[in-house]
N, C-alpha and C positions, 0 to 999 in steps of 0.2 A: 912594966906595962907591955915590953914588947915581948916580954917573954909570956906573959898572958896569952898576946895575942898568937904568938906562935902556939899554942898549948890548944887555942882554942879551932886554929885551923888543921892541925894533925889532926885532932880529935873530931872533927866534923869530915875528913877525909878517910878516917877510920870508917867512921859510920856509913859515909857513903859507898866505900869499898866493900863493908861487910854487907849492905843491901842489897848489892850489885850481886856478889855471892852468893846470897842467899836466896833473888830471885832465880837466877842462872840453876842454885841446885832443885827448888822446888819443880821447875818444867822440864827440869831429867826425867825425876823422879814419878811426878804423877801419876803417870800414866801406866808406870811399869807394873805388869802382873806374874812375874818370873817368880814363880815358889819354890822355883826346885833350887835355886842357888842360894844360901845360907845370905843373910841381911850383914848386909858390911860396911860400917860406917866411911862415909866418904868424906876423904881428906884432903883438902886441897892442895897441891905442892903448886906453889904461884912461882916456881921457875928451875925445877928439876924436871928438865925434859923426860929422861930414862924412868921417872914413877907415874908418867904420864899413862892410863891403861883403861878399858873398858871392865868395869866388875862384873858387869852379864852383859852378853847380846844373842840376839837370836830371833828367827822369822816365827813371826806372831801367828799360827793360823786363823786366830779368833779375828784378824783385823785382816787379812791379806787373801784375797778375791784366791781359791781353785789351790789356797796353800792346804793340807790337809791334816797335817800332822805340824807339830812347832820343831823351827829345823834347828839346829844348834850346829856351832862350828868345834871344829880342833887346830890346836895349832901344827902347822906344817912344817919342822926345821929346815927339809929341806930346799923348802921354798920360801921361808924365812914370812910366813902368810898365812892365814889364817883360813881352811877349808872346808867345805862337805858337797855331801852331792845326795839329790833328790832321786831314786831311782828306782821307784815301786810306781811313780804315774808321769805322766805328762802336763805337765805346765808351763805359762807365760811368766817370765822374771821381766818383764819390762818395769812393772812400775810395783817396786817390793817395798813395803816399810818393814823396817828394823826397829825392834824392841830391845833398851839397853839403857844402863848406868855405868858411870865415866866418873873418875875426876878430875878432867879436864876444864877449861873454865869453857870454851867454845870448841864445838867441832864443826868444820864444814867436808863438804864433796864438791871438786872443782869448784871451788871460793862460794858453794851457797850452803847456808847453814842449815845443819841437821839437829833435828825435832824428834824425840822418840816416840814412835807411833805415830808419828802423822809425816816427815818430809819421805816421799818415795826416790829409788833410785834402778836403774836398771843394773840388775844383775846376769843380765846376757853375759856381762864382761867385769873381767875385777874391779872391785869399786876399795876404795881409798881411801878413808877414814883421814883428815887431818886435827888430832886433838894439839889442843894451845895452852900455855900457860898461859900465869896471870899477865907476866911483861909479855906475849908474842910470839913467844917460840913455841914450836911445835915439837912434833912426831907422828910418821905417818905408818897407818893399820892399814894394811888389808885382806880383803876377803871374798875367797874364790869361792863360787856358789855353784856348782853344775846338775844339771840333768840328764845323767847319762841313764832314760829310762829306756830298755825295749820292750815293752809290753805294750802290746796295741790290741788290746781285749777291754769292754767298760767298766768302768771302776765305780762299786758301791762304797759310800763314806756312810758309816753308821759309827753315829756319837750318842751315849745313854746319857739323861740326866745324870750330871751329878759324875761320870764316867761310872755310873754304878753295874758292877760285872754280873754278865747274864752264869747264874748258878745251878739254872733247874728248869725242868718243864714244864711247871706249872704254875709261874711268876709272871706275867706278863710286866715286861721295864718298861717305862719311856723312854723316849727319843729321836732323833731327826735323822733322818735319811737325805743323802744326794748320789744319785746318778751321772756322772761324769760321762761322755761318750766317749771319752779320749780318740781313738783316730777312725775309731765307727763311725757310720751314719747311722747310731741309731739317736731316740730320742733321750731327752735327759729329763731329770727329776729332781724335784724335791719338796718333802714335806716330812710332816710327823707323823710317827709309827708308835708301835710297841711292837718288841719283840721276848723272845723267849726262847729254850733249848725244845727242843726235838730229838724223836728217835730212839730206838730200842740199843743196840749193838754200837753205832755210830754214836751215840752219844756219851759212851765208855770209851772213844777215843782220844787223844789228845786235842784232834783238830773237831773243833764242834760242829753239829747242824744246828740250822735256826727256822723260825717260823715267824715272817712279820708278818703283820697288819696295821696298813694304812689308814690312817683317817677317813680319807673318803677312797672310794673303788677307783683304780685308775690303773690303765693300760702302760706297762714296765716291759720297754727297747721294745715297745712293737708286738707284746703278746695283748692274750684278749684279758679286756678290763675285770677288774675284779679287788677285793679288800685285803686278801688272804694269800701271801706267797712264800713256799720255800727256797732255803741257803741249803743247798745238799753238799756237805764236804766230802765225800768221796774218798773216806780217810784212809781206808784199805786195798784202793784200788790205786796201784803204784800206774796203770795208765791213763787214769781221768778219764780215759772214755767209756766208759761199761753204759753206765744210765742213759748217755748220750744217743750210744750206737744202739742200743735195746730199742729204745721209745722210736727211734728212728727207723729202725726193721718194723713196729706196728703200725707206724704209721703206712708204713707200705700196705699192711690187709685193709679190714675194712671195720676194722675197730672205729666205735662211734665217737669216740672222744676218745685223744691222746693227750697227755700234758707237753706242751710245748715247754722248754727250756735253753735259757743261753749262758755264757760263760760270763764272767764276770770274776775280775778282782775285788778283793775288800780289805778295806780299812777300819777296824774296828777298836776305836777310844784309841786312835791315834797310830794303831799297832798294825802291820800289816799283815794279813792271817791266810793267803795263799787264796787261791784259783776254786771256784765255788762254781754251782749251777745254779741261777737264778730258777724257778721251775713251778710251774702252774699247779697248785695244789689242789686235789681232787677235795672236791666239795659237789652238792648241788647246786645248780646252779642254769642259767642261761648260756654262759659263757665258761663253761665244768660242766658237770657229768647233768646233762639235758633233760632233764627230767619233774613230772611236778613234786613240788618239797610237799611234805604231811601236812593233812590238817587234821583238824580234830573228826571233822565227818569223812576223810576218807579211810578207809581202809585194804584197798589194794595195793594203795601206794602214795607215792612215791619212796622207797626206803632202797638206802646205800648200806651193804653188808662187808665186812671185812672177815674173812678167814683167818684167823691168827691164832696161836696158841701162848703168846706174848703181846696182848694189846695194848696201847698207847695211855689209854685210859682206863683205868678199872672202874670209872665210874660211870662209864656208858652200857647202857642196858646188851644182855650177852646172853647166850643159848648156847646149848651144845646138841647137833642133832643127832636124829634117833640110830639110823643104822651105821651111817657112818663116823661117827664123834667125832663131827668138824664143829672147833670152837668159834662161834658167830659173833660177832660184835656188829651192832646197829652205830652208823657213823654219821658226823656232822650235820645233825639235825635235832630237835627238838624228841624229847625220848617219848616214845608211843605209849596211850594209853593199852590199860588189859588186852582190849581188844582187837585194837592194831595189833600187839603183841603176839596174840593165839594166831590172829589170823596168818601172822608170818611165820611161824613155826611149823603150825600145820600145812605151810605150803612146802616149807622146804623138805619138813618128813616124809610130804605125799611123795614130792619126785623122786628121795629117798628112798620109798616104800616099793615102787615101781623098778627102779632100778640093783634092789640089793634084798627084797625077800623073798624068792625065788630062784633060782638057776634060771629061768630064762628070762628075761626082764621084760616088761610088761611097755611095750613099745608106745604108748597113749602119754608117755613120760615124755614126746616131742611137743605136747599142747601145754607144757609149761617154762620150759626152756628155749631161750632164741640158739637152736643148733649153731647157725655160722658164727654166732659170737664165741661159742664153748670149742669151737674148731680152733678159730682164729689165737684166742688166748691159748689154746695147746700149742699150735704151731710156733709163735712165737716164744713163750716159754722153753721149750722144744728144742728149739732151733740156736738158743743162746748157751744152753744147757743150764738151766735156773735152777738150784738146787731147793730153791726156797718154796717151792712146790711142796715138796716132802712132807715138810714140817707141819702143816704151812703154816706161809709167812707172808704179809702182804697180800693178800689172793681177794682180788677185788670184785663185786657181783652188783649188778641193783637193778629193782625191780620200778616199772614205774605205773602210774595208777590204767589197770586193766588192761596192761601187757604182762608179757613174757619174762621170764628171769635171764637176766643178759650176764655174761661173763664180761669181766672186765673193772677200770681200767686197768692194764698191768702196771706193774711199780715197783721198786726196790731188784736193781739187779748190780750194784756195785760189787757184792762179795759172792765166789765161787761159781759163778760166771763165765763162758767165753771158755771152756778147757776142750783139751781133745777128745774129749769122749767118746766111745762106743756102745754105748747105751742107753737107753731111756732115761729122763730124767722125771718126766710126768707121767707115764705112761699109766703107771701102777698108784695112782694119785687123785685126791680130790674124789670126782664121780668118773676120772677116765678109766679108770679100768673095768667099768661096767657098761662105760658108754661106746668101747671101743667092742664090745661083741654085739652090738648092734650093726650090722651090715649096712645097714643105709649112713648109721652115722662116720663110718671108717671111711665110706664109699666118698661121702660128700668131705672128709680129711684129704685124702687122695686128690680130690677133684681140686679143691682150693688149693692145695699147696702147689699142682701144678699150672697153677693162675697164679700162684705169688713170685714161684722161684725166678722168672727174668729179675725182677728185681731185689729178689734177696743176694743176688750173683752180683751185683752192682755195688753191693756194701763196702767190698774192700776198697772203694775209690772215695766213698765217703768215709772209710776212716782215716783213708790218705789226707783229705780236706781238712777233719776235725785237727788230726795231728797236726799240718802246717799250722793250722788259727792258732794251738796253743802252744807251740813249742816254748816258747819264751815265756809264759805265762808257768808252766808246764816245770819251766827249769829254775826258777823263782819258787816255786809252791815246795817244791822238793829240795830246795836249798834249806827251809827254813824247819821242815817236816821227817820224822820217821815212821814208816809204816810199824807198827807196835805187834802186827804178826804175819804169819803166812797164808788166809784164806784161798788167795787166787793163785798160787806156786810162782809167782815173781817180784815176790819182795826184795829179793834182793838183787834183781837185774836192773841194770842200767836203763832209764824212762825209754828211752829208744829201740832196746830189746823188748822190753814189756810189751811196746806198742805191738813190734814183729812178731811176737809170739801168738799177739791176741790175736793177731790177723792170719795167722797159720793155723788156728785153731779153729779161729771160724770155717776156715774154707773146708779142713778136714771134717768139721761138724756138719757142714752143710751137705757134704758130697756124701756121708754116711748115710744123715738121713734121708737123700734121694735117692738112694738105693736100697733101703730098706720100704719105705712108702712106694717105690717102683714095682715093688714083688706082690704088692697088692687087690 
């Protein structure tokens, strides 16, 4: 009988024990969504301290406020601790939860019990896992978490559904954007996008360009609002600043719209992908290229033309004109009927006609073109030594309903850019080399460039600026990245010579062509 009864209270203390067990391992595990660590059954040792261990741990960014990426630890011997350090952004570790499985029966932090995925802990300072067996004893973990970031530029997080990889330019992915200001004032963001790859030349690089679009239009760190924005990686320009310093010398003339652009890190599907240009993408627009969009009853305008002999799209309607076989492409708008179609071809062969059948060009060629825009976009081009003239490449125009045909916006100056040159680069290009034996039009070159140059002399101070903002930013992007050739002849200088050089290069450029436009 009394051996009954003892048989029957072991056995009801089994039971109890194994519940006890079994809820303790269910609230490990629930929560846990670690795929990358191979599933390993947990074993309880109810009093072998030393088998005491965590099977995964690691900062969740799914659950963890400004956490970006999921941080995972190593162990330290020489610290006998368990480490890693966050150092691509700026973040608060005050109140971190940890994602993990143990076979511990309890863990606590300073005597209060730890939850996975839900108790928070500050990681400002080593924090100290105490796992226990089933009779009380312990062993104690810990784990050094630092953030030693120096990057003080905003950081874009773009996560794709699914982390489905952007492969092409013609895919639009879903996915969610955040804007972090990190130690900017500027503002922050977040919503859903789709994005997609970008780009001719650049997009054969290892570091990609992108093209998102927002859900709805919205003003990003402070530029003007709108749906549509590029990631320009700047993959060949070993000093990040070409596109930067370019857009910035136009903005000095009197170009009608320049794309504003800022620097910006990114994070993309957890990976951090180097130092980018956030950058206003020419479209039509109110707040872009100012102009009315087509409609079906107009036919003067408004049409945005691209000069390319490499266009983005092969499937937007394209011309190549008469005297000068400049290959045309009609951009970001709805494709014009026949007759919108004649009527811009015929405009552009007129000016055409006027300026190249003849030996002396037929000077009435000013009532179709806005001169100070065609000046202005030489100068700057000009002035940077753009080689992308030549080819062309990028070579922006647009006409708007019963005006003039305006040069412009300028665009794409990362590659072969910024050199010492002694020579023209546009000169003999586009329509300048018929527009430059026009006396009146040479005259009115002359006359603006000596109303621009105070301020193009000022340049090298702002590229001193650009350089401080990114230096860190600048030495991170380059840590992770090779330039894959030699466009700009500094691939393989040190980021800090690249900078010197561009900046020696400028001023030689600049002083050439004030003395060549001086003899005027």
């Amino acid at each position: 009988m009394k051996r009954a009864l003892l048989f029957k209270i072991i056995l009801f203390s089994s039971m109890i024990i194994f519940m006890f067990v079994s809820c303790i391992d269910t609230s490990l595990l629930e929560n846990d969504d670690n795929e990358d660590i191979p599933e390993e059954p947990i074993t309880y040792v109810y009093s072998d301290i030393d088998s005491l261990k965590f099977i995964s741990f690691k900062i969740n960014d799914s659950i963890n406020s400004k956490i970006y990426s999921d941080v995972y630890f190593t162990f330290d011997s020489n610290e006998n601790k368990y480490t890693t350090n966050i150092c691509y952004y700026h973040t608060n570790l005050n109140e971190i939860k940890s994602t993990f499985r143990t076979n511990a029966i309890k863990i606590t932090v300073n005597n209060k019990n730890q939850y996975s995925n839900i108790t928070t802990n500050n990681f400002n300072n080593e924090v100290t896992y105490r796992l226990y067996t089933i009779n009380g004893n312990y062993k104690d973990i810990t784990f050094k978490l630092t953030n030693d970031c120096n990057l003080d530029i905003p950081l874009i997080v773009i996560n794709t559904e699914k982390a489905k990889p952007i492969e092409n330019r013609e895919d639009w992915i879903a996915g969610k954007m955040i804007i972090d200001k990190q130690l900017s004032n500027e503002n922050e963001y977040i919503g859903n996008i789709e994005i997609k790859g970008r780009g001719n030349a650049s997009w054969s690089a290892p570091k990609k360009p992108y093209v998102i679009k927002l859900n709805n239009e919205s003003s990003l760190l402070g530029m003007n609002s709108h749906r549509k924005w590029v990631l320009i990686s700047n993959p060949r320009d070993k000093t990040l600043l070409r596109n930067k310093v370019a857009l910035e010398i136009a903005r000095r003339t009197d170009q009608a719209w320049v794309s504003n652009c800022k620097y910006v890190n990114i994070i993309l599907n957890n990976t951090f992908i180097g130092c980018y240009l956030l950058t206003e993408k020419i479209e039509i627009g109110p707040n872009r290229v100012n102009i009315q969009e087509l409609t079906t009853n107009d036919i003067t305008g408004g049409y945005l033309l691209e000069a390319d002999r490499y266009p983005n799209d092969i499937d937007v309607p394209q011309f190549i004109s008469q005297y000068a076989n400049l290959p045309f492409s009609i951009e970001e708008q709805d494709p014009p009927n026949s007759i919108q179609m004649n009527y811009l071809i015929n405009y552009i062969n007129n000016i055409e006609e006027k300026l190249f059948k003849d030996n002396i060009i037929d000077t009435s060629y000013r009532n179709y073109i806005d001169l100070n825009s065609f000046v202005d976009f030489w100068i700057i081009n000009e002035l940077v030594y753009n080689t992308e003239v030549m080819t062309p490449h990028s070579c922006f125009m647009y006409k708007d309903k019963s005006k003039k045909l305006f040069a412009g916006p300028v665009w794409d100056f990362d590659m072969f850019t910024f050199q010492d040159k002694k020579n023209y680069a546009c000169m003999n290009h586009l329509w300048y080399k018929k527009l430059f034996t026009d006396p009146y039009f040479k005259a009115l070159a002359k006359q603006r460039w000596q109303q621009f140059k105070p301020s193009f002399e000022t340049i090298i101070s702002y590229i001193n600026e650009q350089k401080l903002y990114i230096t860190n930013s600048a030495s991170m992007n380059w840590a992770i990245w090779v330039i894959d050739n030699n466009d700009n002849s500094d691939s393989s200088l040190p980021w800090d010579e690249a900078v010197e050089r561009m900046k020696t290069n400028y001023s030689i450029r600049l002083n050439w062509l004030d003395a060549q436009i001086s003899t005027w």
